[in-house]
C-alpha positions in Angstrom: 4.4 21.4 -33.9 7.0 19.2 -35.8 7.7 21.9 -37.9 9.0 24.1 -35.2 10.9 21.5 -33.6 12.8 20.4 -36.6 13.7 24.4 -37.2 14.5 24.6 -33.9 16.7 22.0 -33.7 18.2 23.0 -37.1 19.0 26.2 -35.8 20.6 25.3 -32.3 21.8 21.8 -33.2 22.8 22.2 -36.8 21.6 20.2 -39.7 19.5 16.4 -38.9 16.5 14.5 -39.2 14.1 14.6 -36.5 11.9 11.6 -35.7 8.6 12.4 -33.7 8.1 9.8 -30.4 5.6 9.3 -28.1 4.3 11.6 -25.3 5.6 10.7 -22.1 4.2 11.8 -18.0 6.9 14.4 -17.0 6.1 17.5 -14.3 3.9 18.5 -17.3 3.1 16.7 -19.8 5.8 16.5 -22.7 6.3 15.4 -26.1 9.6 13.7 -26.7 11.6 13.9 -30.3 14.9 12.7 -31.2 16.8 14.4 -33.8 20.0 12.8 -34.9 22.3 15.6 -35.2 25.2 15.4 -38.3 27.5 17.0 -35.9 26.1 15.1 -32.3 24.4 12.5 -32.9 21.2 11.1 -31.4 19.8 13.7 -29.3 16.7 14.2 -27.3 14.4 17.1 -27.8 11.5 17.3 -25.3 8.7 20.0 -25.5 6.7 20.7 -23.0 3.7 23.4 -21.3 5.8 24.7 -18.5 7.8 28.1 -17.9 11.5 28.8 -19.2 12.7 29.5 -15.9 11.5 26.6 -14.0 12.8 24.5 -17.0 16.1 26.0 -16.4 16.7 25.5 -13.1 15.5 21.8 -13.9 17.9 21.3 -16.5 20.8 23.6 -14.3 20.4 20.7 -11.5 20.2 17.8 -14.2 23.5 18.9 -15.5 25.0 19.2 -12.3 23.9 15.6 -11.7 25.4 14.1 -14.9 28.1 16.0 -14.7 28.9 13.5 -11.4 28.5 10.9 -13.3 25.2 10.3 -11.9 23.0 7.7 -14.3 21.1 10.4 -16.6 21.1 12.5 -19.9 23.2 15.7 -20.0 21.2 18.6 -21.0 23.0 20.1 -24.2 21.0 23.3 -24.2 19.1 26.0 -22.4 15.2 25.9 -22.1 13.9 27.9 -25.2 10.6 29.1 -25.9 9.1 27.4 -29.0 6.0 28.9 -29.0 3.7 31.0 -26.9 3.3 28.0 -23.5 5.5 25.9 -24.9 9.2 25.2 -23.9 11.7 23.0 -25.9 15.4 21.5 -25.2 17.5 18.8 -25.8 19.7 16.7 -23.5 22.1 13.3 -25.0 19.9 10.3 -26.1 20.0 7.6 -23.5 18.0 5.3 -24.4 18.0 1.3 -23.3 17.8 -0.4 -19.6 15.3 -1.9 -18.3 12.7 -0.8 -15.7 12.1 -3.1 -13.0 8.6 -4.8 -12.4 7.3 -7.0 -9.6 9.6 -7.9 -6.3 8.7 -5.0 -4.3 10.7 -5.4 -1.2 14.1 -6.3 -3.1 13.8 -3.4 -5.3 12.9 -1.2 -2.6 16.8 -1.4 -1.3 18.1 -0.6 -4.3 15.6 2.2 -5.8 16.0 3.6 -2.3 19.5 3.7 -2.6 19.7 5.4 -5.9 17.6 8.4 -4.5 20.0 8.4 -1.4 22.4 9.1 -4.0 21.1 12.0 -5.7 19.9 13.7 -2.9 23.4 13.8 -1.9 24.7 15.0 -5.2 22.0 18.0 -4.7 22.2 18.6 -1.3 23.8 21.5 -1.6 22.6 23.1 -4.1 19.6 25.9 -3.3 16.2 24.9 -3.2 14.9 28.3 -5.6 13.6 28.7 -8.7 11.7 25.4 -9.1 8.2 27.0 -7.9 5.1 24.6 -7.1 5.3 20.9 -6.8 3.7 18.9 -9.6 0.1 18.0 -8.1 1.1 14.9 -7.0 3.5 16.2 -4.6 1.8 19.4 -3.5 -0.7 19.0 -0.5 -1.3 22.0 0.7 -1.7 24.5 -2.2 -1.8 28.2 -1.4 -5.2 28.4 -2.7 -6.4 27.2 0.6 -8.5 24.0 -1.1 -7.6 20.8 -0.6 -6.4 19.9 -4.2 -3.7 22.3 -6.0 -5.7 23.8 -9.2 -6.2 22.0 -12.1 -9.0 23.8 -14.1 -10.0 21.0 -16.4 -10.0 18.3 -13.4 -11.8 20.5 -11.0 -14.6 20.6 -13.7 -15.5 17.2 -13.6 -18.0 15.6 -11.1 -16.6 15.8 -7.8 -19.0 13.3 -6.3 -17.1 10.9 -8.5 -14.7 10.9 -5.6 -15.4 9.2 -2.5 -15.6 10.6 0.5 -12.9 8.4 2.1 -10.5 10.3 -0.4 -11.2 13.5 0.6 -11.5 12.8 4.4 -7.9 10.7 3.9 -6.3 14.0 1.5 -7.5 16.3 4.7 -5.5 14.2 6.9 -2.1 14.0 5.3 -2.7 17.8 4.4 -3.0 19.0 8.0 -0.3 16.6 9.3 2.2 18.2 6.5 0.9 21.6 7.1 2.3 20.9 10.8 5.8 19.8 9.8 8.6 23.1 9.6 11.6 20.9 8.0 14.1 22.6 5.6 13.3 22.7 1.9 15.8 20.4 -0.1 15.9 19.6 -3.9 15.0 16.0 -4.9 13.2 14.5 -7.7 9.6 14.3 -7.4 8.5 11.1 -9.4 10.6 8.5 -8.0 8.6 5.8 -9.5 9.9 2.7 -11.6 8.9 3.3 -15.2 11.5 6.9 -14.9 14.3 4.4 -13.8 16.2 1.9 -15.7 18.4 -0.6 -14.8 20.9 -3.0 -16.3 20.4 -6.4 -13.9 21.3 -4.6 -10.8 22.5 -1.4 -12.1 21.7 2.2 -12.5 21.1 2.8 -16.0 19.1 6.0 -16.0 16.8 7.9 -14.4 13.9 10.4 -16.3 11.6 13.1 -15.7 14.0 15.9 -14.5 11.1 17.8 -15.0 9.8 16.8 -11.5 11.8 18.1 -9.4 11.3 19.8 -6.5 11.8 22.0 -3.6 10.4 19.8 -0.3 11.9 18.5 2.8 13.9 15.2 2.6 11.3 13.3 4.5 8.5 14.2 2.4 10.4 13.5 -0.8 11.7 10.2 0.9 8.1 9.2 2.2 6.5 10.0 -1.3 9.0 8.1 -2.9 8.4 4.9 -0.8 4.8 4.7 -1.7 5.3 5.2 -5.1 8.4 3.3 -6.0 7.1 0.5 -7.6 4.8 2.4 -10.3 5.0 1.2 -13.9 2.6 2.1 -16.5 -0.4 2.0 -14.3 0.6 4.3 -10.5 -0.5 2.3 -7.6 0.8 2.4 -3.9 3.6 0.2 -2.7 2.6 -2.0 -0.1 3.6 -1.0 3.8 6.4 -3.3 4.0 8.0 -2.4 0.5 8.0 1.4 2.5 9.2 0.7 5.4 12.0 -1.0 3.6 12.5 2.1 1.2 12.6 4.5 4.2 14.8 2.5 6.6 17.5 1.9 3.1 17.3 5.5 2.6 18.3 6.1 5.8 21.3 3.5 6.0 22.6 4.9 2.6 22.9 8.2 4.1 24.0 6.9 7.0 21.6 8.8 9.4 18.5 8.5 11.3 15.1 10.5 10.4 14.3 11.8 13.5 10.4 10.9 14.7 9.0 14.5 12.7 10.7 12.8 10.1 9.4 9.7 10.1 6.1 10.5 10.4 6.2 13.5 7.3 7.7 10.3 5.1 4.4 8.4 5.9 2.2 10.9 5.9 3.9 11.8 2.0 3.8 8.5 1.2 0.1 8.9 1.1 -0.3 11.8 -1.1 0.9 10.4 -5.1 -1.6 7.6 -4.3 -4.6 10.1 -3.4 -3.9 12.0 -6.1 -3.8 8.8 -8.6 -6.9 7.6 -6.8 -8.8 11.0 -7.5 -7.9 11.1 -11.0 -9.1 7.0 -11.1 -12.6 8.2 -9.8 -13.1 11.1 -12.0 -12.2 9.2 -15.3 -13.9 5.8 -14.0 -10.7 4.3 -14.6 -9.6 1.2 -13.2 -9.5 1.6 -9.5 -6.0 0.4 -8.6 -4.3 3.2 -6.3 -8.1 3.6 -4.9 -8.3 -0.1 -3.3 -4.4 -0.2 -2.1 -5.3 3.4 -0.4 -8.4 2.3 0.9 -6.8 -1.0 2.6 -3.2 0.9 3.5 -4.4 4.2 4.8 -5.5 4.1 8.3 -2.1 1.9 9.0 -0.2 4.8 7.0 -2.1 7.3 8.8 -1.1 5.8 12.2 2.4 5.4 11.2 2.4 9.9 10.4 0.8 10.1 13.4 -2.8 12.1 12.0 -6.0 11.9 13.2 
């Protein structure tokens, strides 16, 4: 693959040396370069599985954001395809920050803030072109099943899973399916290790590739339970939520109304089911799975589900 990249880059970016980094969780998984450009500088290249026109319209509403002066890199080209599957750009290096860890009711003001801030860079731009939510976000797939498809996952051992999980996903999935809110676009991976800071500050935020085309609550609510994510996704505990939602609201100075409040908790579910699902299929530690199992009948209550 390097080879492609570094002719790629040689032919859009001019002549440089490219240095190969690590993968890194985006909408799809990507693989991240940077290529310091004779004529540009340090530059970002990602590559990643995903369609050149969702990529666009993801890199269309990035620039739009920077271009604000919103905390994130500025795409410097169009989504190409590198090879058959595979999509490449690059966007300015921004590189440094810090991404917070621990203090989950403090941050929550802050991080909640910062999204309160984009969504109202974005809000009115249209919500097309940026297809299906990632699966962490998407609840109620058209496929009827419970889980959006995902062939290799929906090959493994299902009784992995426990029951709970399903019987918890079925919930939040039929309280969502209820709600007939306008589509906005927001970013759909709103937890901490895409965000860095510097002390208190905005530094940058990553993973444009996960945006997506939901209503405010839901990307609110899902946001609040997944906030304070680093390496390993967990679920925020109810109070660090509450707080999220309720600074949300007081940084766009308005109230959700009660549908709204209850599609936030019901959302605020979903990132942590689907974290716990993948826990129980790859017997991985089972850290989303016990904050679900002890937080979801409350959170349930709170979206009003059965």
């Amino acid at each position: 693959m390097s080879i492609g990249v570094e002719a790629w880059c040689f032919r859009v970016l001019g002549h440089g040396t490219l240095t190969s980094l690590r993968a890194e969780a985006g909408g799809q998984m990507s693989r991240q370069f940077r290529y310091d450009s004779d004529e540009q500088g340090a530059v970002a290249v990602k590559v990643r599985s995903d369609s050149t026109d969702r990529i666009s319209r993801c890199l269309q509403i990035q620039r739009i954001a920077a271009d604000t002066g919103f905390p994130c890199a500025r795409p410097l080209t169009g989504a190409d395809f590198l090879e058959p599957g595979l999509v490449i750009s690059a966007e300015t290096w921004l590189a440094g920050g810090e991404m917070h860890s621990g203090g989950e009711v403090s941050f929550a003001e802050r991080s909640a803030k910062l999204l309160a801030d984009l969504m109202e860079i974005l809000e009115s731009q249209s919500p097309t072109g940026l297809g299906a939510p990632p699966p962490w976000m998407h609840w109620n797939p058209p496929t009827g099943g419970l889980w959006p498809r995902n062939p290799g996952v929906d090959a493994m051992d299902q009784d992995l899973v426990p029951e709970h999980v399903h019987a918890i996903a079925r919930s939040v999935s039929h309280r969502l399916a209820q709600e007939v809110l306008p589509l906005v676009i927001g970013h759909g991976d709103w937890e901490s290790q895409n965000l860095r800071w510097q002390e208190d500050l905005p530094w940058a935020v990553h993973d444009w590739d996960s945006l997506v085309a939901l209503p405010e609550a839901a990307i609110v609510g899902a946001a609040s339970g997944a906030f304070t994510s680093t390496a390993i996704p967990t679920l925020a505990t109810i109070e660090s939520s509450e707080r999220f939602i309720d600074s949300y609201q007081q940084a766009r100075r308005r109230q959700f109304t009660q549908e709204e409040q209850e599609v936030a908790w019901a959302a605020s579910l979903w990132p942590a089911l689907h974290n716990a699902r993948g826990e129980s299929l790859f017997q991985s530690p089972p850290v989303a799975l016990d904050a679900l199992t002890q937080q979801a009948s409350e959170r349930l209550r709170l979206a009003g589900a059965p």
